[in-house]
Gaussian input, Z-matrix of N, CA and C with variables (Angstrom, degrees):
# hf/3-21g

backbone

0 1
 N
 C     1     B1
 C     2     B2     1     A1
 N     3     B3     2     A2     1     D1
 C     4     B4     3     A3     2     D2
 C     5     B5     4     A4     3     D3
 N     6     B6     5     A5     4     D4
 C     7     B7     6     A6     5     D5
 C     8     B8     7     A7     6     D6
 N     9     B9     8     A8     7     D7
 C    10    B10     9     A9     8     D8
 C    11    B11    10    A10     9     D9
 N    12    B12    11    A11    10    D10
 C    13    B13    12    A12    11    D11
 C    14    B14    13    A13    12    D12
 N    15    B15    14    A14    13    D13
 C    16    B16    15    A15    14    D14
 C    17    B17    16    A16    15    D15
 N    18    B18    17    A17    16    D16
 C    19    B19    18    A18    17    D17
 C    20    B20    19    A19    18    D18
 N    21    B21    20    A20    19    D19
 C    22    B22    21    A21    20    D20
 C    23    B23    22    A22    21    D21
 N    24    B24    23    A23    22    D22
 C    25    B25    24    A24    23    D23
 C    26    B26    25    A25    24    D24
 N    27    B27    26    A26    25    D25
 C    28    B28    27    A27    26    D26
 C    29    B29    28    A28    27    D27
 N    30    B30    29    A29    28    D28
 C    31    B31    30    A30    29    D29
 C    32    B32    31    A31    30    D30
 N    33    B33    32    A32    31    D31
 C    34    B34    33    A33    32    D32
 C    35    B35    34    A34    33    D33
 N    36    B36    35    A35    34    D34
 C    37    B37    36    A36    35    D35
 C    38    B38    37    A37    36    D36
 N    39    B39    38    A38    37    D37
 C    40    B40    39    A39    38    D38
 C    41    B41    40    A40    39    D39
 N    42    B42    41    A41    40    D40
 C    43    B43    42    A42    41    D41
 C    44    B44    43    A43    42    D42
 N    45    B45    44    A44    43    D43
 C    46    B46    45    A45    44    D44
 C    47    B47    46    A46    45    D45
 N    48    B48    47    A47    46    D46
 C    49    B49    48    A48    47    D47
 C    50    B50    49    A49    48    D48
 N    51    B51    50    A50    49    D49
 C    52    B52    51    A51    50    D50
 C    53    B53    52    A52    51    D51
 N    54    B54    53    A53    52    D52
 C    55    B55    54    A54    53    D53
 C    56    B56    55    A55    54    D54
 N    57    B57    56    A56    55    D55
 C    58    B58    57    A57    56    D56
 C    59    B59    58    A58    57    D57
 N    60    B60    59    A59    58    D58
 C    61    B61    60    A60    59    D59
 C    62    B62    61    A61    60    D60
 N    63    B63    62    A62    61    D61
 C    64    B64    63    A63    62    D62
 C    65    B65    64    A64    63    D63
 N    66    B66    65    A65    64    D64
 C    67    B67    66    A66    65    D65
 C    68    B68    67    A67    66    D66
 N    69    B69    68    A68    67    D67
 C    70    B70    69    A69    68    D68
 C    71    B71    70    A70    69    D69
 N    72    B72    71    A71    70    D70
 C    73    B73    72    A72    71    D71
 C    74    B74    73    A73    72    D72
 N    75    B75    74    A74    73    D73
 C    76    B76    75    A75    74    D74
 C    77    B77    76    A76    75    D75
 N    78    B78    77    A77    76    D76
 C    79    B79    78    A78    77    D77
 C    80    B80    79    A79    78    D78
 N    81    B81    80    A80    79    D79
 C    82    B82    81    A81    80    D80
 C    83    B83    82    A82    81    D81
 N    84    B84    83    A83    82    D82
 C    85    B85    84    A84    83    D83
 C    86    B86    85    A85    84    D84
 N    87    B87    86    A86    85    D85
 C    88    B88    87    A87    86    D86
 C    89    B89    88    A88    87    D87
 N    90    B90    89    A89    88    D88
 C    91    B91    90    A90    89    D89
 C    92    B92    91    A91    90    D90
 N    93    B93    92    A92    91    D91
 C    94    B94    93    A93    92    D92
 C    95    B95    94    A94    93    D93
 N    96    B96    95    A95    94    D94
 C    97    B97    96    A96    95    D95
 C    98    B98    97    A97    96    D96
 N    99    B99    98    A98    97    D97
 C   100   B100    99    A99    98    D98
 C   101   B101   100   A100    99    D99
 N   102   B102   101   A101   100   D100
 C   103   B103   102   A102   101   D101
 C   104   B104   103   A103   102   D102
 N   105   B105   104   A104   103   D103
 C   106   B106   105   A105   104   D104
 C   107   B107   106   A106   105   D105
 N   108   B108   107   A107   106   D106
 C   109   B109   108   A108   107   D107
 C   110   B110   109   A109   108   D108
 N   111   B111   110   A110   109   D109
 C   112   B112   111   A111   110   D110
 C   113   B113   112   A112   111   D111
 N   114   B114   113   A113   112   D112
 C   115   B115   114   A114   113   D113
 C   116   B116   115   A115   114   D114
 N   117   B117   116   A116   115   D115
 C   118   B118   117   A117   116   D116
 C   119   B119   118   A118   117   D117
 N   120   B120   119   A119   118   D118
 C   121   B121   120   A120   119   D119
 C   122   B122   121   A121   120   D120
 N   123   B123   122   A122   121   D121
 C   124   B124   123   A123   122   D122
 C   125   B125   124   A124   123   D123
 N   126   B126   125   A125   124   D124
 C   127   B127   126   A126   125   D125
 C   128   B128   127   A127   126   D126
 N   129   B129   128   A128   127   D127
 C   130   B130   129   A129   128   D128
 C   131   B131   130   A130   129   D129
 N   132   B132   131   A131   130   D130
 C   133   B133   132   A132   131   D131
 C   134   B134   133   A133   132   D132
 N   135   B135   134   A134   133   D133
 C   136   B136   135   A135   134   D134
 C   137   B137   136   A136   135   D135
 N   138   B138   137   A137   136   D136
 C   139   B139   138   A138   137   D137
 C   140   B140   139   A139   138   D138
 N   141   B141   140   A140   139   D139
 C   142   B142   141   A141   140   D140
 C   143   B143   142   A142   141   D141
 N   144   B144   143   A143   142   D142
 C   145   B145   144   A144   143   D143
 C   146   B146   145   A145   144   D144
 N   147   B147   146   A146   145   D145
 C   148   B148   147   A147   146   D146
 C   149   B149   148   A148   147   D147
 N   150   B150   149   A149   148   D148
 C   151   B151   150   A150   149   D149
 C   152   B152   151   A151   150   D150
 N   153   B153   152   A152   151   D151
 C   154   B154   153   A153   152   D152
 C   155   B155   154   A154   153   D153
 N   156   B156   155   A155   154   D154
 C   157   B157   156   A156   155   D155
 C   158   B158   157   A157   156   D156
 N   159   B159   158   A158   157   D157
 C   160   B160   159   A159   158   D158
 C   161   B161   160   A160   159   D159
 N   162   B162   161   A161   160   D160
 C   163   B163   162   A162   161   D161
 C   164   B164   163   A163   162   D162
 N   165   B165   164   A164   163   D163
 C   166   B166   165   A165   164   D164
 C   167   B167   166   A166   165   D165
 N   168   B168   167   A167   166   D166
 C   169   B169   168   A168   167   D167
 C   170   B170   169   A169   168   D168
 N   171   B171   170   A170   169   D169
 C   172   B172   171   A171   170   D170
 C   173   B173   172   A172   171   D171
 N   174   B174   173   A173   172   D172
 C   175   B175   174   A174   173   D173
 C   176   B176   175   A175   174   D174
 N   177   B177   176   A176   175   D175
 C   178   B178   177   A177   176   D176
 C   179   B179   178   A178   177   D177
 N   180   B180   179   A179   178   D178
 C   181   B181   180   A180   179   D179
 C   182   B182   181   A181   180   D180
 N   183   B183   182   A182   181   D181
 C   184   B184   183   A183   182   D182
 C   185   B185   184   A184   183   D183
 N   186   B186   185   A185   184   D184
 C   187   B187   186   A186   185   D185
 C   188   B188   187   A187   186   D186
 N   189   B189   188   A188   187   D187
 C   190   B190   189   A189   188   D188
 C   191   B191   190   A190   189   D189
 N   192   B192   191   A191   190   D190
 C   193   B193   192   A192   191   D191
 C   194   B194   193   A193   192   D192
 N   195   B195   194   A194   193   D193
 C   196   B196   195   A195   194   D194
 C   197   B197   196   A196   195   D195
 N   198   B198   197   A197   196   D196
 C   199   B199   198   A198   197   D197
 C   200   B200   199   A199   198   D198
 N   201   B201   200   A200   199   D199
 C   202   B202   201   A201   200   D200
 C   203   B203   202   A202   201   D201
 N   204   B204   203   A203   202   D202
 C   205   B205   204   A204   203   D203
 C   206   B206   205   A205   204   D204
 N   207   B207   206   A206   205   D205
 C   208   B208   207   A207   206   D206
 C   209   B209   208   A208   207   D207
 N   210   B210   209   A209   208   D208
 C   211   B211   210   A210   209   D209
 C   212   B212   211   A211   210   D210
 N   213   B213   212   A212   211   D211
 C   214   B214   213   A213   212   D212
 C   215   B215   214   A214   213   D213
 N   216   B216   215   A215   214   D214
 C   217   B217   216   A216   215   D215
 C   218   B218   217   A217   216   D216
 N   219   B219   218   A218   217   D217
 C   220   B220   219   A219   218   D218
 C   221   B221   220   A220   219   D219
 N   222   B222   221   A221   220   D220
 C   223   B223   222   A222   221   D221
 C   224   B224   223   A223   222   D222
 N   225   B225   224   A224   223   D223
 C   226   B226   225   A225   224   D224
 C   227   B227   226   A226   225   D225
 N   228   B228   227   A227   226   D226
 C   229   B229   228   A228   227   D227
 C   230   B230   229   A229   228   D228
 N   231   B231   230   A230   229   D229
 C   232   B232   231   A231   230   D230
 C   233   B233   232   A232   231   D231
 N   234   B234   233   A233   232   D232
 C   235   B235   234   A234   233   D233
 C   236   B236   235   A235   234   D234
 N   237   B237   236   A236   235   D235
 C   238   B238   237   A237   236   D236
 C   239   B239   238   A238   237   D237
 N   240   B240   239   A239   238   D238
 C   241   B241   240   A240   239   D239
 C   242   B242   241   A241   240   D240

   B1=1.4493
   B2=1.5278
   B3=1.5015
   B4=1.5220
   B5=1.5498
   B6=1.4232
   B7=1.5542
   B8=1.1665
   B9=1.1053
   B10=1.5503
   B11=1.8138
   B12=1.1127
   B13=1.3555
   B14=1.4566
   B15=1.5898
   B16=1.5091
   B17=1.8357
   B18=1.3182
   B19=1.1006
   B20=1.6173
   B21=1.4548
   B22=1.5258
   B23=1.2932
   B24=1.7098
   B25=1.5247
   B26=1.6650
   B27=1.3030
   B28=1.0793
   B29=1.6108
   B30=1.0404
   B31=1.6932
   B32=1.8499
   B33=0.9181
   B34=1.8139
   B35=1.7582
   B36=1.3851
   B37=1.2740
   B38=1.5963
   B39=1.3241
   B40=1.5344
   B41=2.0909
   B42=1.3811
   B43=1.4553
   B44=1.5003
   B45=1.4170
   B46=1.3549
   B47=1.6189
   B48=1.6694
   B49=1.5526
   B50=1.6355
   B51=1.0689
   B52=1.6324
   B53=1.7886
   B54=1.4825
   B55=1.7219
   B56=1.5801
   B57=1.1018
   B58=1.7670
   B59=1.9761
   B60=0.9877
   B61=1.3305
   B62=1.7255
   B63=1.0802
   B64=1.6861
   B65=1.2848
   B66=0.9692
   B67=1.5865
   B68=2.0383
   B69=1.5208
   B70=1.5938
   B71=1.3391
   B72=1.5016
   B73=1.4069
   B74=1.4549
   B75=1.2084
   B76=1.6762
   B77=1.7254
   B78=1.3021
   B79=1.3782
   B80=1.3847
   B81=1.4541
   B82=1.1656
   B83=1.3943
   B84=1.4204
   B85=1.7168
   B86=1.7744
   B87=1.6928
   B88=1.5455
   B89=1.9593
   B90=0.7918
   B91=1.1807
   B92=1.6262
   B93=1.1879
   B94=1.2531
   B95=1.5749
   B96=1.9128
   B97=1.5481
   B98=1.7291
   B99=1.4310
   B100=1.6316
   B101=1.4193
   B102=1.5729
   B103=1.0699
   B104=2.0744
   B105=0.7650
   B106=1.4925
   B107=1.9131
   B108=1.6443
   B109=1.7554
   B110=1.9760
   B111=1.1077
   B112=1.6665
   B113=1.4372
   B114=1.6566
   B115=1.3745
   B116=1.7946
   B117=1.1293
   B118=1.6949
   B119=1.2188
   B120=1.2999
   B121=1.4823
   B122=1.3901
   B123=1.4619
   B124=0.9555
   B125=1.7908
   B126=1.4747
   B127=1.0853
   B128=1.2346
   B129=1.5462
   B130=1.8179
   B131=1.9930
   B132=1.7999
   B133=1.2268
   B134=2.0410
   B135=1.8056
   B136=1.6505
   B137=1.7435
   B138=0.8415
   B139=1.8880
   B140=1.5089
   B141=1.1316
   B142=1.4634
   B143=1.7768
   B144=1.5236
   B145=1.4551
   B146=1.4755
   B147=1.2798
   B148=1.0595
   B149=2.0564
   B150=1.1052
   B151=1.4939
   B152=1.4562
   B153=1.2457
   B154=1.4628
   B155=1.9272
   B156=1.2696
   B157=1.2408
   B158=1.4366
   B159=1.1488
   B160=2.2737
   B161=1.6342
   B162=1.4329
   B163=1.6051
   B164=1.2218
   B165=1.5018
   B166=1.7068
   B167=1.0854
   B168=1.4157
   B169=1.3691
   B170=1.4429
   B171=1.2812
   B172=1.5339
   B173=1.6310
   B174=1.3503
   B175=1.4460
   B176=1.5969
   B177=1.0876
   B178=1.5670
   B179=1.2109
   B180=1.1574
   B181=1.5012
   B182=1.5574
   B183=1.3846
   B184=2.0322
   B185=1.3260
   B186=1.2909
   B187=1.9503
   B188=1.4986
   B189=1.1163
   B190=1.6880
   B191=1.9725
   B192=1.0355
   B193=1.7990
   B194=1.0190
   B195=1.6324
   B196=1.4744
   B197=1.3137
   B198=1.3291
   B199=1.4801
   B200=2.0258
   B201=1.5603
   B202=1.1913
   B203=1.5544
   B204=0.9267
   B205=1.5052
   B206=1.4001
   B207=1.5501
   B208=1.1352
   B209=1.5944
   B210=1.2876
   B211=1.7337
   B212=1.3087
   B213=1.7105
   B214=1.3145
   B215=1.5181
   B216=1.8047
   B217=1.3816
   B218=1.4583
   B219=1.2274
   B220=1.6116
   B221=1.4606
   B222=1.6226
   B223=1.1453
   B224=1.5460
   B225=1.5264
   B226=1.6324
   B227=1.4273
   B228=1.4930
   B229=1.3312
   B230=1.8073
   B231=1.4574
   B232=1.1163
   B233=1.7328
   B234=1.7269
   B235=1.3565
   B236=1.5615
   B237=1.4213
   B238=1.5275
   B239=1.7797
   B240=1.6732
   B241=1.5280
   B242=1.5612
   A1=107.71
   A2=111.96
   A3=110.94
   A4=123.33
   A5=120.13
   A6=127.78
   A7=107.87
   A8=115.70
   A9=131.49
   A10=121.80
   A11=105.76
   A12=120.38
   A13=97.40
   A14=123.13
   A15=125.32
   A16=92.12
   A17=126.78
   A18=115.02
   A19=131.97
   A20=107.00
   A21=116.94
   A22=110.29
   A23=102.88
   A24=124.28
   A25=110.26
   A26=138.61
   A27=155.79
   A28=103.00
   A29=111.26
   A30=129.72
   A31=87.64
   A32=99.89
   A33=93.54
   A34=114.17
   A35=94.90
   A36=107.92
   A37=134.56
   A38=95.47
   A39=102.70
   A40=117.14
   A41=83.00
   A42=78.95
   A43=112.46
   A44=123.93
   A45=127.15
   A46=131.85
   A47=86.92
   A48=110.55
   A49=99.64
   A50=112.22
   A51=102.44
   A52=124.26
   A53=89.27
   A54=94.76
   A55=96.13
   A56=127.43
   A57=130.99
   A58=73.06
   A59=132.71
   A60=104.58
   A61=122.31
   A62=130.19
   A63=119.13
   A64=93.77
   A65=163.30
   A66=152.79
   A67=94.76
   A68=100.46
   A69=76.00
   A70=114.42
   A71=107.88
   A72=119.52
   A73=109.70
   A74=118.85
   A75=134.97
   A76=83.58
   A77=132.27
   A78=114.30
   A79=125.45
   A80=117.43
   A81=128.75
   A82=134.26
   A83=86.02
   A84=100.85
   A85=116.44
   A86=98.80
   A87=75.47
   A88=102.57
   A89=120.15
   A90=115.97
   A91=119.54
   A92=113.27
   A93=125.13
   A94=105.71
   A95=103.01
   A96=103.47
   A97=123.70
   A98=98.68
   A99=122.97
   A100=112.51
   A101=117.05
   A102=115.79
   A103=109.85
   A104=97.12
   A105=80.95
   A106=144.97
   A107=72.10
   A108=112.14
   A109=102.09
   A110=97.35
   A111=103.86
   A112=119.78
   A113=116.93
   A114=110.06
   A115=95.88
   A116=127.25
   A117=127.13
   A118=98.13
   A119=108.90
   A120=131.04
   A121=111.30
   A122=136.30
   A123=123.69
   A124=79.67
   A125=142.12
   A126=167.71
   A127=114.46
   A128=99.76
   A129=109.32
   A130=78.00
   A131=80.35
   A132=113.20
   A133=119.92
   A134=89.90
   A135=70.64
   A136=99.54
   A137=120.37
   A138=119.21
   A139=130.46
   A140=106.59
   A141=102.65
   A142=95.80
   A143=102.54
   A144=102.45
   A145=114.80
   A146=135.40
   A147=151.69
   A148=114.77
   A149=121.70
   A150=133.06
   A151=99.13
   A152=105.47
   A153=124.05
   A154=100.23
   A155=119.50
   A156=107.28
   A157=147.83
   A158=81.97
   A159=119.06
   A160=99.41
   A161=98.12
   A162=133.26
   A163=100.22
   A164=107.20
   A165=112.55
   A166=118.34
   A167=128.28
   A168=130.27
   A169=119.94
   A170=121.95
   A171=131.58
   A172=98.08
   A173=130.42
   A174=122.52
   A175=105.37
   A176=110.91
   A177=110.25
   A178=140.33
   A179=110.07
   A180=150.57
   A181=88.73
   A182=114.79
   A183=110.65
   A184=95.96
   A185=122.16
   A186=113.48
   A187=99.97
   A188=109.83
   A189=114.04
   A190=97.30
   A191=113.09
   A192=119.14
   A193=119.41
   A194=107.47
   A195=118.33
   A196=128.48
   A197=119.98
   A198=125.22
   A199=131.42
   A200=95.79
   A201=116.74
   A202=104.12
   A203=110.62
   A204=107.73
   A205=132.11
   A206=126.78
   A207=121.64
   A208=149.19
   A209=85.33
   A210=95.29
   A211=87.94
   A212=148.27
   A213=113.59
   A214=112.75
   A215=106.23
   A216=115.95
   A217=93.72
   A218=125.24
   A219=123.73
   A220=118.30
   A221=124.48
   A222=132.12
   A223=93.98
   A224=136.07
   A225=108.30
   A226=106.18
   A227=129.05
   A228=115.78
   A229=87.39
   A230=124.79
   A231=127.76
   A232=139.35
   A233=90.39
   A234=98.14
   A235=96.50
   A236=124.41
   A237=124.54
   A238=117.15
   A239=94.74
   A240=89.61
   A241=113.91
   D1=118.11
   D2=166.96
   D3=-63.77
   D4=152.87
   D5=164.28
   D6=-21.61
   D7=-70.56
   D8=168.55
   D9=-24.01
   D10=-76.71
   D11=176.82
   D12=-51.65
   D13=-69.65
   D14=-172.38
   D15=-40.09
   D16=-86.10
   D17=-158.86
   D18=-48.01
   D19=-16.27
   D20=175.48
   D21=-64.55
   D22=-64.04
   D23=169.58
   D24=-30.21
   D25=-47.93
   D26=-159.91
   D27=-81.22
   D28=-57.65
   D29=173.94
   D30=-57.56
   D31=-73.63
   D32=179.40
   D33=-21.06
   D34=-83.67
   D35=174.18
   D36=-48.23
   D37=-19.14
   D38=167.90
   D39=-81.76
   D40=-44.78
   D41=-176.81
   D42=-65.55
   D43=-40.33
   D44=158.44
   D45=-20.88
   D46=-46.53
   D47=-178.05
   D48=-77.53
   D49=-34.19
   D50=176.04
   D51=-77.92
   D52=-40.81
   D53=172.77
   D54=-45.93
   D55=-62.31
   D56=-135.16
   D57=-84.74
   D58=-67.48
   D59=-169.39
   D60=-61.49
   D61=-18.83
   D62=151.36
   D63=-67.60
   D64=-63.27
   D65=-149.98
   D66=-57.08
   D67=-53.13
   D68=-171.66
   D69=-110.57
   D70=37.62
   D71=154.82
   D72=-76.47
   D73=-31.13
   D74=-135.12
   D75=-123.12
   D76=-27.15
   D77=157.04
   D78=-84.20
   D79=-10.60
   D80=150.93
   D81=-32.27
   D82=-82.85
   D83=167.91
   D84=-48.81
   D85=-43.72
   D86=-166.66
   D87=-84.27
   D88=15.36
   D89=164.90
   D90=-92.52
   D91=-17.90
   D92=175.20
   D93=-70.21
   D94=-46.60
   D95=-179.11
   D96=-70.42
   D97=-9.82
   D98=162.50
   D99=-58.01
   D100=-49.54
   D101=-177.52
   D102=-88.66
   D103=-57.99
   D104=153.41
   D105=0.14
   D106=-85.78
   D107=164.16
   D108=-51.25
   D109=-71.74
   D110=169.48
   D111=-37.68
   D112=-51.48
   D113=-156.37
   D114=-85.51
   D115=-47.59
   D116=155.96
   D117=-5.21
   D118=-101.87
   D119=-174.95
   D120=-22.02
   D121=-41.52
   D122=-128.90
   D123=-131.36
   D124=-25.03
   D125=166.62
   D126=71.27
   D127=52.34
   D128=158.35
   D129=-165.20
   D130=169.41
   D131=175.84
   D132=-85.75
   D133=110.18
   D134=-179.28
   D135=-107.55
   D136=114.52
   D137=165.00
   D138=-35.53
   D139=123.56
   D140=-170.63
   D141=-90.16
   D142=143.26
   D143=175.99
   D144=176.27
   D145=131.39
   D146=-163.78
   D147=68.97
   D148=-97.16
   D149=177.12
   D150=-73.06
   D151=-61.72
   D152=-179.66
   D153=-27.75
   D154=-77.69
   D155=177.03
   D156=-93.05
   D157=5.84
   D158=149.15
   D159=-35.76
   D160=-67.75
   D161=-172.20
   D162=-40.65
   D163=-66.80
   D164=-167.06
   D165=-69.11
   D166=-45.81
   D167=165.81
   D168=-54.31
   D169=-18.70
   D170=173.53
   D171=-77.38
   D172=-55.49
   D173=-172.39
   D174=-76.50
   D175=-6.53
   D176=158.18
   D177=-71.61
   D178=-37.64
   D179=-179.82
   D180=-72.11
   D181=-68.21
   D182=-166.89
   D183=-61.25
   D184=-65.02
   D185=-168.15
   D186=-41.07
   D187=-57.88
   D188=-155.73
   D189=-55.10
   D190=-51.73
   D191=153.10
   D192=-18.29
   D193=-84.76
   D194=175.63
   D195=-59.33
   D196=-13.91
   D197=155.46
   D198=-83.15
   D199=-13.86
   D200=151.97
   D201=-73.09
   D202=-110.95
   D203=-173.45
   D204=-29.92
   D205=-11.74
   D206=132.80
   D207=-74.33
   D208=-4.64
   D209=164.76
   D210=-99.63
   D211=-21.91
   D212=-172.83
   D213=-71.06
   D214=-25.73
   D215=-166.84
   D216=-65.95
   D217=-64.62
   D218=-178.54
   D219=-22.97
   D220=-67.46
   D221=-159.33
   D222=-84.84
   D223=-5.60
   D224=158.91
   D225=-91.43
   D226=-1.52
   D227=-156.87
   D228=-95.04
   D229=-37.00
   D230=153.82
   D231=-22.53
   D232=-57.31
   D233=-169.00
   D234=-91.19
   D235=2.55
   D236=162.95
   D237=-69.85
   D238=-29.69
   D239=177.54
   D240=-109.79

């Protein structure tokens, strides 16, 4: 592998490393607004922490999915008509 290549490769891998950390900045938060949403409801504060917000950031992760892929379903059901 040339200088070249190594340093592209590297630039690759860096920006990668940044996407995925806004990605779980941004599952962060909305897991935080999970707990939030939760402690309202529930009318005290429960803390998210350890499994507990494993959890939340995982049902964050699927909605945020399933709201991708329902706008993907939309815009082919669109460009069908």
């Amino acid at each position: 592998m040339t200088p070249a290549q190594r340093a592209r490769r590297l630039r690759q891998i860096d920006a990668r490393r940044e996407s995925l950390t806004a990605e779980l900045r941004t599952l962060i938060a909305e897991a935080r607004a999970l707990e939030n949403e939760q402690s309202w409801a529930m009318g005290y504060r429960v803390p998210l922490r350890g499994a507990v917000l494993i959890a939340a950031m995982d049902r964050a992760a699927v909605a945020k999915r399933h709201d991708a892929d329902v706008h993907q379903l939309r815009q082919a059901s669109a460009a069908r008509w």
